[in-house]
Steps between C-alpha positions, in 0.01 A plus 500: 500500500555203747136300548425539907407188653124613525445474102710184470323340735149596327649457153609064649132536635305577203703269276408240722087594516522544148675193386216335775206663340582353162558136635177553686280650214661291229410115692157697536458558100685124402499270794224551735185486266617160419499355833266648619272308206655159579406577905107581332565115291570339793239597676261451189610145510454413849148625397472269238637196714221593768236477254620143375512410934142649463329290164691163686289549867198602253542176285599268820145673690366416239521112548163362608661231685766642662555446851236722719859607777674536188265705378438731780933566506503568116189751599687702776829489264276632234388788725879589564594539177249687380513727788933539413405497129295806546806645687700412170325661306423854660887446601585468121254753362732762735802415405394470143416871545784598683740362167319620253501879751874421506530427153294769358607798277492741731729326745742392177449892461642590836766242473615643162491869654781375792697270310507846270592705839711295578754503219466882517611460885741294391636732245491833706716325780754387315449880417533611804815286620650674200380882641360544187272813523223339296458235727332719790207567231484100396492401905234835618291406143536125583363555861185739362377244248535202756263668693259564221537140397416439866184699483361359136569136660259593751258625347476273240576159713362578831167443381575159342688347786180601721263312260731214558512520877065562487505153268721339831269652721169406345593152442649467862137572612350317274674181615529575858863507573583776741894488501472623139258734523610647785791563245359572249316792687789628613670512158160669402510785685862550594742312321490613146414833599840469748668357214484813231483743809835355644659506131408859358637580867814360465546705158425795621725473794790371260428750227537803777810323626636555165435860485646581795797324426551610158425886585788469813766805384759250585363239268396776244872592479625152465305474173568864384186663568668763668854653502755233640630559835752282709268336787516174713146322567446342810 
């Protein structure tokens, strides 16, 4: 039977979200972890560099006969850096935990799961392009365990990426910098919460998409689920 242009058009789409999903979840599992540790180096190093700025002022202050104007501008530069040191630091200790929450097992766990999803994606489109009546159950089984997958992630990372944000947050007060905890706060209370919400959402919505498209007596017929009849879809 002659594909209509409804299931081609899914069958292009799905190759193209599946072949996507791999790419994505694959840099995840080999590129991103390593980056993301040479972004934490960098960082560590400016830390270190600060601290050598810091024993310099503390070995020039210490100079009994330095110059008394001299003395007073090494002071206030003194106060500077230690106020932006302390900055550094809380700045570092949060992204420190954000890598090692983005580099963790159970987000190398969830990246495994969809780079797994999305080779069977993948290989139920090509399925489907082909009207080959095993594909529907790949594509509607595909769709159900996304949405699991989606609910597991968060539940089991929610509560980690909030520590992380309460680390931001706690720091931010700490050091008296309202832009970031203003942020922080809002990340807090909203934006992880928004973040899993917004995701298991999507799922759901694109799993019941499937269903109804799949379960569609025109489509069903297309694939041989029922008794093939001569029909034109609009």
């Amino acid at each position: 039977m002659k594909r209509s242009r409804g299931v081609t058009a899914l069958a292009i789409f799905l190759v193209v979200l599946g072949t996507l999903q791999i790419l994505g979840y694959a840099a995840s599992l080999t590129l991103l972890p390593g980056f993301r540790s040479k972004d934490l180096s960098l960082l560590e190093s400016a830390q270190r560099q600060s601290r050598l700025s810091d024993d310099r002022l503390r070995a020039m202050l210490s100079d009994s006969n330095l110059d008394p104007a001299r003395r007073q501008t090494l002071e206030e530069v003194a106060r500077s850096d230690s106020v932006l040191n302390d900055q550094m630091r809380a700045m570092l200790e949060f992204e420190r935990q954000r890598v090692e929450y983005e580099n963790s097992e159970p987000s190398m766990q969830e990246a495994r799961v969809g780079l797994a999803l999305g080779f069977v994606l993948l290989f139920g489109a090509f399925g489907v392009f082909r009207l080959k009546p095993w594909s529907q159950a790949v594509i509607l089984g595909q769709a159900t365990l996304t949405v699991l997958a989606g609910l597991w992630e968060a539940m089991t990372l929610l509560p980690q990426l909030r520590e992380v944000m309460q680390t931001g947050l706690t720091m931010a007060q700490a050091l008296k910098m309202p832009a970031w905890e203003a942020r922080m706060a809002h990340l807090v209370d909203f934006g992880a919460a928004y973040k899993f919400g917004s995701l298991v959402l999507g799922y759901l919505v694109w799993a019941g998409f499937i269903f109804w498209f799949f379960n569609r007596e025109s489509v069903k017929r297309q694939f041989g689920s029922t008794p093939e009849l001569e029909f034109s879809e609009k």
